[in-house]
C-alpha positions as CSV (number, residue, x, y, z in Angstrom):
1,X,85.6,107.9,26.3
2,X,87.5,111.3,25.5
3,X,86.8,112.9,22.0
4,X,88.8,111.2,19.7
5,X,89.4,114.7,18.4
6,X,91.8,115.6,21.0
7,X,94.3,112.9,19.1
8,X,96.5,114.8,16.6
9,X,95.4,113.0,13.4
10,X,92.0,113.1,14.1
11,X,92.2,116.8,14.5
12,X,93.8,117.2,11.3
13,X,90.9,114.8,9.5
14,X,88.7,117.4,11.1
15,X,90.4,120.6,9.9
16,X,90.9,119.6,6.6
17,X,87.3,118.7,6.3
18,X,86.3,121.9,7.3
19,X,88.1,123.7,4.8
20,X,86.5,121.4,2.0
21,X,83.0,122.8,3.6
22,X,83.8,126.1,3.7
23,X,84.9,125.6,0.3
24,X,81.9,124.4,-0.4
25,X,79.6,127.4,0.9
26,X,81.6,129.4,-0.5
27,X,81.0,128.3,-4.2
28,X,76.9,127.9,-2.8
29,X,77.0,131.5,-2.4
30,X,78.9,132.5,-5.0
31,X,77.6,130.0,-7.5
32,X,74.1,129.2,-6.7
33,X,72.8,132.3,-4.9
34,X,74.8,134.5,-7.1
35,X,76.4,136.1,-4.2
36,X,79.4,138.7,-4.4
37,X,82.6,136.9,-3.8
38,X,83.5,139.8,-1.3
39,X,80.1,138.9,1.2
40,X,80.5,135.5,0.2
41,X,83.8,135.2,1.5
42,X,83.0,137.1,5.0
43,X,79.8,135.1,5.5
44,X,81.9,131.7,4.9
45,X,84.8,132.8,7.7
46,X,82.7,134.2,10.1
47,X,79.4,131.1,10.2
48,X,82.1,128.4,9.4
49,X,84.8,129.5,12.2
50,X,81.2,129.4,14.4
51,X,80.3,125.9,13.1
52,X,83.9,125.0,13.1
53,X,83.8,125.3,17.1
54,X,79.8,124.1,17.7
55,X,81.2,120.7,15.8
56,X,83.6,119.8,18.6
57,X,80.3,119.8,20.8
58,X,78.6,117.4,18.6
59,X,81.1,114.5,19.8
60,X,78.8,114.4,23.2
61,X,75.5,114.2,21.2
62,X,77.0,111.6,19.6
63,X,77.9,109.8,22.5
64,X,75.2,110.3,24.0
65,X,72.7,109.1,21.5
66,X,75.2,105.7,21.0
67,X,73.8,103.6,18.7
68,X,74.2,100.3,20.7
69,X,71.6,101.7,23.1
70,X,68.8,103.4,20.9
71,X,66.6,102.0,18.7
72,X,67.1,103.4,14.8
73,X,63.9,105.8,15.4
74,X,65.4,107.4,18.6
75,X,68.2,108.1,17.3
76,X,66.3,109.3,14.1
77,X,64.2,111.8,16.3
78,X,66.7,112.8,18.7
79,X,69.3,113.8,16.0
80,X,66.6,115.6,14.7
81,X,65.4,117.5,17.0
82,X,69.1,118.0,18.2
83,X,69.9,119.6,14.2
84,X,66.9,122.2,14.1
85,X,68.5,123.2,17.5
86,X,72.0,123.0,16.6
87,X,70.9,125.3,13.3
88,X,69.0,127.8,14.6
89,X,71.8,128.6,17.3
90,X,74.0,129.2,14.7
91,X,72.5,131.1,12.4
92,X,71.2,133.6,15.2
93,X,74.7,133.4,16.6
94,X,76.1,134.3,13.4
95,X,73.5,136.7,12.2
96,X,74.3,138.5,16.2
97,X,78.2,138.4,15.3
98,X,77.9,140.1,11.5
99,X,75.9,142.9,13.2
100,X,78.5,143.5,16.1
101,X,81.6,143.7,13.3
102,X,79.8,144.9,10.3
103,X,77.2,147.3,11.8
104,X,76.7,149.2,8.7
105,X,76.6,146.9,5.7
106,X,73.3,147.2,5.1
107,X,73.2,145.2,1.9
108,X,74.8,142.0,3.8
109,X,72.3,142.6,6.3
110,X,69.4,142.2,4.0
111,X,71.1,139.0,2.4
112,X,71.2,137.0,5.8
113,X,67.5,137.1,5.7
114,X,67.1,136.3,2.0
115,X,69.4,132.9,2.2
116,X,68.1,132.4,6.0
117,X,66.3,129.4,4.7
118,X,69.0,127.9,3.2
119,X,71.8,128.5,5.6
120,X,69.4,126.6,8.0
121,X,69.2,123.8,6.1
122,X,72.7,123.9,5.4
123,X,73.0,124.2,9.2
124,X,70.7,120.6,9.8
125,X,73.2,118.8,6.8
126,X,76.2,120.2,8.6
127,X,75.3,118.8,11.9
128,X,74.1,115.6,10.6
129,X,77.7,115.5,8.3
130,X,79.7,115.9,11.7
131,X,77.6,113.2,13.9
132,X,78.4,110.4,11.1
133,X,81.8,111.9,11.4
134,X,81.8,111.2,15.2
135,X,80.0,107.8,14.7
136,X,82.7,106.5,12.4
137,X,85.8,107.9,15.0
138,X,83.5,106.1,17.8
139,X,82.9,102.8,15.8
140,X,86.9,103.0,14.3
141,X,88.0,103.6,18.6
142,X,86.1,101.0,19.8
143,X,87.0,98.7,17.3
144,X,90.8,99.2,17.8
145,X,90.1,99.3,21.4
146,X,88.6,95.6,20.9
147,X,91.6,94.7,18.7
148,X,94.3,95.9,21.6
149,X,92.1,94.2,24.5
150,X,91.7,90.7,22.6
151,X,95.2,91.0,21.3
152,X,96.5,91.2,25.1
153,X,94.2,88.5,26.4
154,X,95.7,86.3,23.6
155,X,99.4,87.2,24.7
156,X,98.1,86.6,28.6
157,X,96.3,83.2,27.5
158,X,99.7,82.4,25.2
159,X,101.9,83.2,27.9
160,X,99.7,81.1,30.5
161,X,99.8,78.3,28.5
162,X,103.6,78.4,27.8
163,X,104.5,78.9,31.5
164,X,102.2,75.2,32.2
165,X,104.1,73.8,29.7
166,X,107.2,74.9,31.2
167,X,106.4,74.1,34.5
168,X,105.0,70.8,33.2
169,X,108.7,69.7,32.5
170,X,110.1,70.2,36.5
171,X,107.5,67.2,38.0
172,X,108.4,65.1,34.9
173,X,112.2,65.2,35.6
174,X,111.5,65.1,39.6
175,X,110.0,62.1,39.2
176,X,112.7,60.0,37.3
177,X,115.4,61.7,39.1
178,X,113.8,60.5,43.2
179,X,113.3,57.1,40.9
180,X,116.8,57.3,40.7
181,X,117.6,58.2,44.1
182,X,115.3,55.9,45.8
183,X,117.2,52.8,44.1
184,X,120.9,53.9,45.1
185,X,119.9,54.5,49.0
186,X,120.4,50.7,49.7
187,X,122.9,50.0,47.1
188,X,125.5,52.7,47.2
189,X,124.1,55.3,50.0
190,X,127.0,58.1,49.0
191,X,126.0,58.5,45.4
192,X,122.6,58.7,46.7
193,X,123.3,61.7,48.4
194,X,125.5,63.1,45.5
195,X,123.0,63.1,43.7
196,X,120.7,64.9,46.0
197,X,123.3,67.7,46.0
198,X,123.6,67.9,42.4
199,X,119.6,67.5,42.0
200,X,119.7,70.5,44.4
201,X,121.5,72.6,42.1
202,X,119.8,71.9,39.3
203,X,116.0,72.8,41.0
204,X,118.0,76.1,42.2
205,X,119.0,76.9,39.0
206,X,115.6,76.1,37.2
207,X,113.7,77.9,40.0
208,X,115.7,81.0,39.8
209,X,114.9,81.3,35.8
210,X,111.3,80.3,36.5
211,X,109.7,83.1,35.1
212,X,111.4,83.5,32.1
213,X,110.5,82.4,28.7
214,X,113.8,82.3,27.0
215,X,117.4,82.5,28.4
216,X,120.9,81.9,26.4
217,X,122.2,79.4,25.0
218,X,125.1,79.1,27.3
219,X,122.5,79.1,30.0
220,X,120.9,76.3,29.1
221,X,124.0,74.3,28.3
222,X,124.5,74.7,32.1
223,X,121.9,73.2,33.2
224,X,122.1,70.3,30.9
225,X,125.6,70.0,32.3
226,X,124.2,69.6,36.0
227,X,121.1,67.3,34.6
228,X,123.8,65.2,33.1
229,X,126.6,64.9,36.0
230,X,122.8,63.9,38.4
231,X,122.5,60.6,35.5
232,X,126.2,60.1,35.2
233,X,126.4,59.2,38.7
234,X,123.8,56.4,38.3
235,X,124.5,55.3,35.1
236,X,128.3,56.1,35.2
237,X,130.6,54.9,32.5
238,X,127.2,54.0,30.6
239,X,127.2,57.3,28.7
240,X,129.3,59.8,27.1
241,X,128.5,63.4,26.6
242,X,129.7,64.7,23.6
243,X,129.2,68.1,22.3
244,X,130.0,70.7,19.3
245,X,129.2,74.3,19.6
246,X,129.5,76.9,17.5
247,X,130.5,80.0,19.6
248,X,128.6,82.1,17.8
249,X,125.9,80.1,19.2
250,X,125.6,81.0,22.7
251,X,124.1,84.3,23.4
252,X,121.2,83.0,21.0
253,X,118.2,83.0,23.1
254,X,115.9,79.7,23.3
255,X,112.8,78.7,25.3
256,X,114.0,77.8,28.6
257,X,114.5,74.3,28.8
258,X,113.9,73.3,25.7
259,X,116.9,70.6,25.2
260,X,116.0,69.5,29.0
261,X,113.4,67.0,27.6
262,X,115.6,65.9,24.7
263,X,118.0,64.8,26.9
264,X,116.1,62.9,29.4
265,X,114.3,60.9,26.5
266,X,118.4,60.3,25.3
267,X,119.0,58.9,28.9
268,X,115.2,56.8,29.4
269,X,115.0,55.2,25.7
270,X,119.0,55.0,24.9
271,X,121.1,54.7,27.9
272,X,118.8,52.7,30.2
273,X,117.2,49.8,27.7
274,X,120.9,49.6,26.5
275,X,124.2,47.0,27.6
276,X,126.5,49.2,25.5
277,X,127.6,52.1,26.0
278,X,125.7,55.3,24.7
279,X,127.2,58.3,23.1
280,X,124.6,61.8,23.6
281,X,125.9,64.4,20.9
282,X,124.9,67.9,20.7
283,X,125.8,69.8,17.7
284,X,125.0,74.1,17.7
285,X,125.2,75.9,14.4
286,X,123.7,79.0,12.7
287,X,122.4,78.1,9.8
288,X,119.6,80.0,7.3
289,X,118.5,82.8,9.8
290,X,118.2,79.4,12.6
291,X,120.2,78.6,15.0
292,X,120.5,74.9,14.5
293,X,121.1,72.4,17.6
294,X,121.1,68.5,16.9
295,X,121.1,65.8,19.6
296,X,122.0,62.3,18.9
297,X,121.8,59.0,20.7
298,X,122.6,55.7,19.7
299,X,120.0,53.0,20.6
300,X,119.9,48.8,20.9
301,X,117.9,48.4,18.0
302,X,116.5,45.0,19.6
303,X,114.6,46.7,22.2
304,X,110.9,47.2,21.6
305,X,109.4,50.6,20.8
306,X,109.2,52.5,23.5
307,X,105.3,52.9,24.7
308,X,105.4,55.7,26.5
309,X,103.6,59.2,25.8
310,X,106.3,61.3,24.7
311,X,105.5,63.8,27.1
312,X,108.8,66.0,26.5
313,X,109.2,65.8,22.7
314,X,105.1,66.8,22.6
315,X,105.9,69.3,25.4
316,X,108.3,71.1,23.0
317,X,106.4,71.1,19.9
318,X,103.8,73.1,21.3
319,X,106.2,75.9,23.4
320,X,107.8,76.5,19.5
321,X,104.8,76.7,18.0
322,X,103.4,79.0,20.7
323,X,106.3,81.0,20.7
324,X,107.2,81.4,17.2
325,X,103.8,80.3,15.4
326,X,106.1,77.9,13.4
327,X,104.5,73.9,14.1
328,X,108.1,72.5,12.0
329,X,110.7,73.7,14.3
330,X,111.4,70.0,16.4
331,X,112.3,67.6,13.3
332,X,112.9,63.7,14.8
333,X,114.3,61.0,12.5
334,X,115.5,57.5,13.5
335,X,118.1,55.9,11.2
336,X,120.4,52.4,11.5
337,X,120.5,52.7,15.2
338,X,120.6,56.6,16.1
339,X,117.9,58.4,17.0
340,X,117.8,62.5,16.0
341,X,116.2,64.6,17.7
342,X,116.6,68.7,15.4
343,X,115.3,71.7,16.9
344,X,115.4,74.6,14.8
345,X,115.0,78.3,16.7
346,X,114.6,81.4,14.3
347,X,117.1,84.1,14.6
């Protein structure tokens, strides 16, 4: 780890606390040791602007007595024997420098021996101030450091999940769709391979967006397009497509087949269990900061309840909820013989 004292702010922190200490022994000479405010401010620039730069040193005494690996009473000793040191350099290093620029002020001369006990003590409290300094920019590092590193295994684990989810829908739709092929080879052998063709397009176009989380609007209403000419032709006059979009809908960006699943439970639980004929509605509009898109199906209310898992509509909850950490954004509602399927995608 660099010393977090080569970051701007930090630097400031530790600039500004300096001047607070050399405020400090400035009024401890002045005040306490009744000290001449002319010594007293020499003896403050030229020990502190020494200290000032032995206190960037600390930060590797600091790391290397780290608390996780010492016990309380090593790092106790060490620090202690690591503050006489740090003291006594200091005071002999200033003591050297006063008598290189002032070599003939004899009465200062004679006060750095008289407060020699104090400035050393003052030295140990200094050195100890600046290694709880250090420990705090250590602790305050690592913790943000564990914040950034958890935060981006939860986006990897988030987007992991999202992306099996996704994938989850491709096999799901395969499956029905080779159903659906298998049972027109005998019977009508050309809209067999139509629909290969058109099934073709559709994996293309899925495969190429693979990777992406959300495309727009106008994207997806493609591929529902292709999904929906692959049932028309083995369903054919047994649905209508029907759809109202706001233009100012299109360029929204949604989860990447999101209204796939929608429409496939339209075709397995509407148009297949029913004689008549089944009108799929989808309606886009901006509404309260969502972007709004309804799909509709009538139903034959005589047929049983479907049993089946509800693999897309569960699918779908849990992308929106991963995505936008909202768990009310797929709203279903069954009424006379409709059945509403509301997704809701924040703007």
């Amino acid at each position: 780890m660099n010393n977090p004292l080569l970051n701007k702010n930090n630097f400031f922190i530790y600039v500004l606390i300096w001047i607070i200490i050399s405020i400090f022994s400035y009024l401890f000479l002045t005040e306490a040791l009744d000290v001449n405010w002319q010594i007293s401010l020499i003896d403050t620039v030229v020990f502190n602007t020494i200290f000032f730069g032995f206190g960037l040193g600390f930060w590797y005494s600091a790391q290397f007595i780290s608390i996780e690996s010492n016990r309380i009473s090593q790092i106790i000793l060490k620090h202690s024997i690591a503050s006489v040191a740090a003291s006594a350099i200091w005071n002999i290093s200033g003591m050297i420098l006063i008598y290189l620029i002032f070599p003939d002020y004899k009465e200062y001369h004679n006060l750095l021996y008289r407060i020699l006990i104090w400035r050393f003590i003052l030295g140990v409290f200094f050195y100890c101030f600046m290694i709880f300094f250090y420990y705090l920019l250590i602790y305050y590092s690592s913790f943000q450091a564990k914040v950034i590193k958890e935060t981006e295994l939860n986006l990897l684990h988030q987007d992991a999940e999202l992306k099996a989810l996704k994938y989850q829908i491709n096999p799901h739709f395969i499956f029905n769709s080779l159903n659906s092929i298998s049972s027109l080879t005998l019977d009508n052998p050309s809209k067999a391979r139509e629909m290969i063709i058109k099934l073709s397009s559709f994996m293309r176009s899925t495969i190429v967006n693979s990777e992406l989380q959300k495309t727009p609007l106008s994207e997806e209403l493609k591929n529902i397009q292709l999904y929906l000419d692959i049932e028309k032709i083995r369903f054919e006059d047994k649905f209508h497509y029907v759809r109202n979009i706001n233009p100012c809908c299109l360029n929204v960006q949604v989860p990447h087949m999101v209204l796939q699943p929608l429409f496939e439970n339209a075709i397995k639980y509407g148009v297949y269990e029913s004689l008549d004929t089944v009108i799929i509605s989808l309606t886009c509009s901006c509404e309260n900061n969502y972007l709004k898109m309804v799909v509709e199906n009538n139903y034959d209310i005589e047929n049983p309840e479907p049993r089946g898992k509800q693999v897309g509509l569960a699918n779908i909850r849990k992308r929106l909820n991963l995505i936008y950490n909202q768990d009310n954004l797929l709203v279903t509602e069954k009424k006379d013989n409709f059945f509403r399927a509301i997704l809701y995608i924040p703007l």
